[in-house]
C-alpha positions in Angstrom: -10.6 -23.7 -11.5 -11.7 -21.0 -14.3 -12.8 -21.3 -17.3 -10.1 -19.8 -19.4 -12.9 -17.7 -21.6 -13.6 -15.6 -18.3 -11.6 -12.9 -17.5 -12.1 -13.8 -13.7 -10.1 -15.4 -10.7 -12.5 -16.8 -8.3 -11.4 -16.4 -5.0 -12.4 -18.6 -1.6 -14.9 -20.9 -2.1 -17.4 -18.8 -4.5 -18.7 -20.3 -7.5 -19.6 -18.3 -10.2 -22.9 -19.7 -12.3 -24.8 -19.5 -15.8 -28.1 -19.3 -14.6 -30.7 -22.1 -16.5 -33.8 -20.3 -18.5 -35.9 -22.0 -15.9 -35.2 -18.9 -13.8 -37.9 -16.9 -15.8 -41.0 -18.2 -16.9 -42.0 -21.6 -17.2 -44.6 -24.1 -18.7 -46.8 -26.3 -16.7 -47.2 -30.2 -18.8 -50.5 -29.2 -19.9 -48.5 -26.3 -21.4 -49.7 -23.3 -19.7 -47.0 -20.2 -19.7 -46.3 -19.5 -15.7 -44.9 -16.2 -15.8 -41.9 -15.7 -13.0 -44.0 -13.2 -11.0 -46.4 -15.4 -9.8 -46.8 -15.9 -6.2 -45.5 -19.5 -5.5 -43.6 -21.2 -2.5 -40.3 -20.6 -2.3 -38.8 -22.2 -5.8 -34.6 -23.3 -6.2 -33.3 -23.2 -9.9 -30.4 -24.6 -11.6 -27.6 -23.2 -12.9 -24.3 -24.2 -14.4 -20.5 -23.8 -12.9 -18.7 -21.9 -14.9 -15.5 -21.1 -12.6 -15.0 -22.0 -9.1 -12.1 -20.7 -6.4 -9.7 -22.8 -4.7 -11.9 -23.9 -1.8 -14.6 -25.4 -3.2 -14.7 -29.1 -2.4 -17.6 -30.3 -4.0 -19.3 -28.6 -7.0 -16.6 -28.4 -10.5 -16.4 -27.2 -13.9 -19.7 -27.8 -16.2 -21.6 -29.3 -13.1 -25.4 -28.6 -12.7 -26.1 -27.3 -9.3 -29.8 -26.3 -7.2 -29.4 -23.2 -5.7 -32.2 -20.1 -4.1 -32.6 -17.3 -6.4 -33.0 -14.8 -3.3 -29.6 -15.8 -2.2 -27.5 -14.8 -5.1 -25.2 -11.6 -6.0 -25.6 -11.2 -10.0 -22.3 -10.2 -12.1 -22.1 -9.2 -15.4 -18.9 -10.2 -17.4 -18.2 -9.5 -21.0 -22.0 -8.3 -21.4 -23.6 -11.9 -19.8 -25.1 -12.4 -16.6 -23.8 -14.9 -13.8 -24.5 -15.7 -10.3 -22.0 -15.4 -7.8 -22.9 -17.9 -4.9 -20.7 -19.4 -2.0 -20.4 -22.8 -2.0 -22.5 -23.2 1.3 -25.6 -22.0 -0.7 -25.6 -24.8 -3.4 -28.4 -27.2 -2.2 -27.5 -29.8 -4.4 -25.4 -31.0 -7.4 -26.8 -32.9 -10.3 -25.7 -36.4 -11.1 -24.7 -37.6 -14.9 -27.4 -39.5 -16.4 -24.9 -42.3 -17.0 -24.1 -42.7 -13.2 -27.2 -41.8 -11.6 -28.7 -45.5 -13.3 -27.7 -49.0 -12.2 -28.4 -50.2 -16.0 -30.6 -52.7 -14.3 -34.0 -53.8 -15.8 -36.9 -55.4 -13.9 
């Protein structure tokens, strides 16, 4: 399960990740700039599969999955940055939009 772009085999269960922008700074809803080196509680991100090895049961291609930025290995590939996690360190995967709602209106 690789993208076919990526020069890379994945082996095991490692997943290999395009980490979201939300990694760096961020904006609070009044609009505020948070820059990443301020001192909060410990923060997860997300961050896109891009190519997955033979073992990993759960998480697949183009899913959106929550992971711990202190627990990652970073890889550079044809000059961009990924994250190269286990599949044991994925916290949680997102749903679609289209199955995550029962279409239901009250």
């Amino acid at each position: 399960m690789a993208d076919a772009a990526l020069p890379i085999r994945m082996l095991h269960d490692r997943i290999l990740l395009e980490s979201s922008a939300e990694a760096g700074e961020r904006k609070s809803s009044a609009g505020i700039v948070i820059p990443a080196t301020a001192s909060m509680g410990r923060r997860l991100v997300w961050g896109k599969v891009v190519a997955a090895g033979p073992h990993v049961r759960q998480a697949n291609l183009g899913d959106t999955v929550l992971y711990d930025p202190e627990e990652l290995a970073e890889v550079e590939l044809e000059g961009r940055a990924y994250v190269l996690l286990r599949e044991r360190d994925v916290h949680a995967i997102s749903e679609p939009a289209e199955q995550s709602s029962s279409g239901m209106y009250l």
